[in-house]
C-alpha positions as CSV (number, residue, x, y, z in Angstrom):
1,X,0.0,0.0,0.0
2,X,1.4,3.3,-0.7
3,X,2.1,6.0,1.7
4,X,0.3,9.3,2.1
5,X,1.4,11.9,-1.4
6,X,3.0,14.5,-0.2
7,X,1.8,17.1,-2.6
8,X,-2.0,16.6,-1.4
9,X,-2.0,18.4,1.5
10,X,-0.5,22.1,2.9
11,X,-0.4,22.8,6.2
12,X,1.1,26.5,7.0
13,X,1.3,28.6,10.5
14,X,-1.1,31.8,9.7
15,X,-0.9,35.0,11.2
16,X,-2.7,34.5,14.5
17,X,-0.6,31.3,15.9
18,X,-2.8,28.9,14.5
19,X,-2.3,26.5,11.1
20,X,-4.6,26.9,8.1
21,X,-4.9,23.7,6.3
22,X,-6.1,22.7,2.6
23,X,-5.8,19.5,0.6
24,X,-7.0,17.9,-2.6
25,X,-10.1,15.5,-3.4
26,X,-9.4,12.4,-4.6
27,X,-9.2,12.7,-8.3
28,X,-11.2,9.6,-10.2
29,X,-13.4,9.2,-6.5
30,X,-14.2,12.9,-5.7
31,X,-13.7,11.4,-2.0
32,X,-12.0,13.9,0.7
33,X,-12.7,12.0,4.1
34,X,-9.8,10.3,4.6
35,X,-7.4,13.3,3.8
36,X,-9.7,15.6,5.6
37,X,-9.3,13.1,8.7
38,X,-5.9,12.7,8.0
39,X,-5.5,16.7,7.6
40,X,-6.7,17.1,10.9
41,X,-4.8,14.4,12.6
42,X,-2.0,16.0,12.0
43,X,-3.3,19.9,12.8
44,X,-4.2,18.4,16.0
45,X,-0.2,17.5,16.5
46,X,1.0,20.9,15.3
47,X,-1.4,22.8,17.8
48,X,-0.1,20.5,20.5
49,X,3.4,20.3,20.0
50,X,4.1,16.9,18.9
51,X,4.7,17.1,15.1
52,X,8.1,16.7,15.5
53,X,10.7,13.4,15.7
54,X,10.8,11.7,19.4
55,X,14.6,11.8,19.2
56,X,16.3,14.7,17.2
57,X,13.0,16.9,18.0
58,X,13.2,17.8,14.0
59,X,9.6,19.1,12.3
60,X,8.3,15.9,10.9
61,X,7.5,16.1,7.0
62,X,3.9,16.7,5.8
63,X,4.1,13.2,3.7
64,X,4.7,11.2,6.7
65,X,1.8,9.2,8.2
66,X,-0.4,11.2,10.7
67,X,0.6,8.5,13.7
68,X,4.4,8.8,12.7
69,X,7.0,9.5,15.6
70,X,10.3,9.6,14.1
71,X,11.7,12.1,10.9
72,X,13.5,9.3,9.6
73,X,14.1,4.8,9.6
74,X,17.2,6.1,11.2
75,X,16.0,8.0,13.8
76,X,13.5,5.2,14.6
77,X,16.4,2.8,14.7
78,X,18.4,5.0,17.2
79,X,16.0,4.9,19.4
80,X,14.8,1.2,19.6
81,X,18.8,1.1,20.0
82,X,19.2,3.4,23.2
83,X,15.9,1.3,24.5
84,X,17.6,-2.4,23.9
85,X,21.0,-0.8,25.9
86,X,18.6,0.7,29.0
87,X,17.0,-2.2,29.2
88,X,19.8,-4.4,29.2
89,X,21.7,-2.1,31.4
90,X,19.4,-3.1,34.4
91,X,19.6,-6.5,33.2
92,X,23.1,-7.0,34.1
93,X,22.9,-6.1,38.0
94,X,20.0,-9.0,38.2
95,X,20.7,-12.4,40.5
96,X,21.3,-15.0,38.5
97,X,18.4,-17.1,39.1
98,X,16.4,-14.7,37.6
99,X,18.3,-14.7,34.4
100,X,17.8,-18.5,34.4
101,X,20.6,-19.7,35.2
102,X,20.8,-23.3,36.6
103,X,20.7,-23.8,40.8
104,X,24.3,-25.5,42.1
């Protein structure tokens, strides 16, 4: 399935602090309800704060997904990486019979 086109939608910051939004029909369908959901999804973020990338706090693109978290695969990778070390950071200071090791 293809990902969202990016030359469907524009999203700007207007005068007053807000965002004004506008986005194309569907061509062959005339449908607009999924961009129009999708449109404001993603105004929501904006207003609140969290259109940007959970780890380099970068603006997220306007062709990403409206659930997206990350700017990037690498930025997404980084951070599953920096999760797998803090979780196996407090692994290591654990007894050993609850790493399953066998009783002597």
């Amino acid at each position: 399935m293809p990902g969202p086109d990016a030359n469907t939608i524009w999203i700007e910051p207007n005068e007053t602090g807000g965002y004004s939004a506008q986005f194309e029909v569907y061509f062959w369908t005339g449908n607009k309800a999924n961009r129009l959901a999708r449109v404001k999804a993603i105004g929501k973020r904006m207003m609140g704060g969290t259109w940007r990338c959970r780890r380099c706090g970068d603006d997220l693109s306007q062709d990403k997904r409206a659930d997206t978290r990350f700017c990037s695969e690498g930025c997404r990778k980084k951070s599953v990486r920096k999760r797998r070390e803090e979780r196996e950071h407090w692994m290591v200071g654990a007894p050993s019979d609850y790493m399953g090791a066998a009783k002597g």
